[in-house]
N, C-alpha and C positions, 0 to 999 in steps of 0.2 A: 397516634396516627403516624404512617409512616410517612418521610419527606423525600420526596423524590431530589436526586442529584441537579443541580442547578450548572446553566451553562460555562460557568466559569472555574465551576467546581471538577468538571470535566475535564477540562482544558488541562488545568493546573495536573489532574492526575496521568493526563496523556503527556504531560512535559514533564513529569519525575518518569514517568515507566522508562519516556525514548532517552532520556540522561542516562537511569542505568542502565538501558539496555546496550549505550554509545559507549561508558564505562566498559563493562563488560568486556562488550566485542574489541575494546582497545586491550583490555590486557588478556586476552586468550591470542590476540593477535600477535600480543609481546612475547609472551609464554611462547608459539610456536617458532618463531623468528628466535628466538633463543635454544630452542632445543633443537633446530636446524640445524645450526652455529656450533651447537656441541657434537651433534651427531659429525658433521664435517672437519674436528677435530678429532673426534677417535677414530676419523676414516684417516685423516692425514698420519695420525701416531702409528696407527695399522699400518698404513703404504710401508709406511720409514722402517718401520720394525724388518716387515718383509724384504724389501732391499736394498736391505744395509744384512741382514741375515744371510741372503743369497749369497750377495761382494766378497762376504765373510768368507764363507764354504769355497769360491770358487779363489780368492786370492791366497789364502791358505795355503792351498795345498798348486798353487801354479808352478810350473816346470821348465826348463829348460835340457834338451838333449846335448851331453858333452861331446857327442860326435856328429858333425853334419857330412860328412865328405865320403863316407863310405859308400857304396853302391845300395840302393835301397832303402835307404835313408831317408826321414824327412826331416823338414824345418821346424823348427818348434821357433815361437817368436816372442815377445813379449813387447809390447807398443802402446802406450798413453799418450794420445793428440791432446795439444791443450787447446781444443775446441772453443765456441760458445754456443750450447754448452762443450762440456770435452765428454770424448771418449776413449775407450780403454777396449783392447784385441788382444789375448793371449792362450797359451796350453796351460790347460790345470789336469787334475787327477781327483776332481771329484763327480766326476760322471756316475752317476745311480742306477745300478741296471733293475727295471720293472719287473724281471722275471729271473730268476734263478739259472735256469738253462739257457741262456738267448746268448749267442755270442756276443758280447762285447767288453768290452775292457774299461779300466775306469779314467782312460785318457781321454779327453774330447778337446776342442777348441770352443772357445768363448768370445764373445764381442758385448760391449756394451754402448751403446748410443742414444741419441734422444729424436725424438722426428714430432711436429708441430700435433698438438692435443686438440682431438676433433669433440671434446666436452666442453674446454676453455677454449676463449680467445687468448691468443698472449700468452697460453701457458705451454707445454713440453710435457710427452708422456719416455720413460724411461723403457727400453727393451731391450730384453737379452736375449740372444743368439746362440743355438748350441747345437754344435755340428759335430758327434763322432767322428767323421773323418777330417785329420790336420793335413792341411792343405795348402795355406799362407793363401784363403782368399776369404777376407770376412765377411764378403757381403752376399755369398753366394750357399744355396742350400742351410741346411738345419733349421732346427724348430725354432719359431720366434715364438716368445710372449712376453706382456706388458707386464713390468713390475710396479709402478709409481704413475698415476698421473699429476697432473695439477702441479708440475714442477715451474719454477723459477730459473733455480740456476741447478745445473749437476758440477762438481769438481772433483779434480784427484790431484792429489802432489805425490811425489817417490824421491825417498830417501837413498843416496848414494851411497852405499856402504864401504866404497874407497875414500870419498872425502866426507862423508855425514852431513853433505848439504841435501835441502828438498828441493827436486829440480820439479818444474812444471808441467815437461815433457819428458817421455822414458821412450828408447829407439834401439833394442836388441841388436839390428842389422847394421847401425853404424854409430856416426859419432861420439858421445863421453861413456857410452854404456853399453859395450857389443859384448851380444852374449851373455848378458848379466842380468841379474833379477835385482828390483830391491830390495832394499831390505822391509821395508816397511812401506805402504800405502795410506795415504789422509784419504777419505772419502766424505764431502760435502753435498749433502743436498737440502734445496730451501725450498719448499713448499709455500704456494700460495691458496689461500683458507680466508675467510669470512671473519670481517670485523664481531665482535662480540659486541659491542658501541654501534656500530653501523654495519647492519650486515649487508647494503649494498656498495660496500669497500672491501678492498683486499688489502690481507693483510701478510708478510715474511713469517713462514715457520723453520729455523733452521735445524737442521739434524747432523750431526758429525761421529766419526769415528775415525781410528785408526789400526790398521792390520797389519800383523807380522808375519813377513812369509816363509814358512817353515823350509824350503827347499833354498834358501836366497844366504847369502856369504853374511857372516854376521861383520858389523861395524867392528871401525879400525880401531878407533877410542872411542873411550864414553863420552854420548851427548846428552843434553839437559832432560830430562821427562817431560818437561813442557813441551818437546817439538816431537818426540820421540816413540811413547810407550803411552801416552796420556790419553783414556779414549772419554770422550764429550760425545755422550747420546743423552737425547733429549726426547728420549719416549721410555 
């Protein structure tokens, strides 16, 4: 004969199901807070990849004209503010024409800056600025778009190829460096990303490189590779 379930017998099976069922939903709840965390890490590696790739193309091949004074002339400038964060204004020569036919040439003006990230609190989204026509006005006209959000800090140092010090600021139009290119560009940026331990913490991702700029006077003596030619990417 069959026995029917008794009250207690109930109970005890309704308090194992909601145990596993509180197991469970605790670690699918772990499982997604962690693959949040990663996903948010290969968006950070992504970003860094992206511009620090751009920095690349555009300080490369950056420019100075060895004639300003003639009639019809313009300015070519090259300017690194040591902001916080900093920003970087200069003439390069890797402008990409979309079309084969289209007038235009492969000189543009660039600007780099950071302006308050409407995703994060506290954090800084990176934009560049790129205006076919050099003008000596950075803030005016050409195509803006976001390369980086979610930053912390952005940086640049430039290496003085008369004395091989890295100065913090660079200033074409006057003081230790008129007219002159680096020789070389540090580019720094740290990204802020989700604890893996706590994902309602943030946590420093740094990214670093350095650039040599093809158009720029090479150094007077040799300096160390550690400060130099040594590039630290972290993606």
């Amino acid at each position: 004969m069959r026995r029917a379930f008794t009250l207690l017998e109930v109970v005890v099976a309704l308090g194992i199901l909601s145990l596993i069922g509180a197991i469970t939903f605790e670690t699918i709840g772990s499982a997604l807070d962690t693959r949040d965390v990663l996903e948010e890490e290969d968006q950070s590696n992504q970003s860094a990849r992206v511009a620090l790739d751009r920095l690349r193309r555009d300080l490369r091949l950056a420019y100075l004209t060895a004639n300003t004074s003639a009639v019809n002339t313009y300015r070519t400038e090259f300017i690194g503010k040591n902001n916080d964060p900093d920003s970087l204004w200069f003439t390069t020569l890797s402008h990409h024409r979309m079309y084969r036919e289209s007038r235009e040439c492969d000189q543009t003006e660039v600007t780099y800056w950071t302006e308050d990230d409407p995703t994060m609190d506290g954090a800084k989204v990176l934009l560049r600025r790129e205006a076919p026509r050099i003008d000596q006005e950075p803030e005016k006209d050409g195509l803006i778009s976001p390369l980086a959000y979610h930053l912390k800090e952005v940086n640049f140092r430039f290496i003085n190829p008369k004395t091989n010090e890295w100065l913090e600021e660079w200033d074409t139009t006057g003081g230790e460096t008129p007219n002159a290119l680096p020789r070389a560009v540090q580019i720094a940026l740290v990204f802020l990303v989700a604890d893996a331990d706590d994902p309602e913490k943030l946590v420093e991702r740094p990214y670093a490189t350095t650039v040599l700029l093809h158009y720029a006077d090479k150094l007077t003596t040799e300096v160390s590779s550690s400060d130099s030619t040594t590039t630290e990417d972290n993606n």
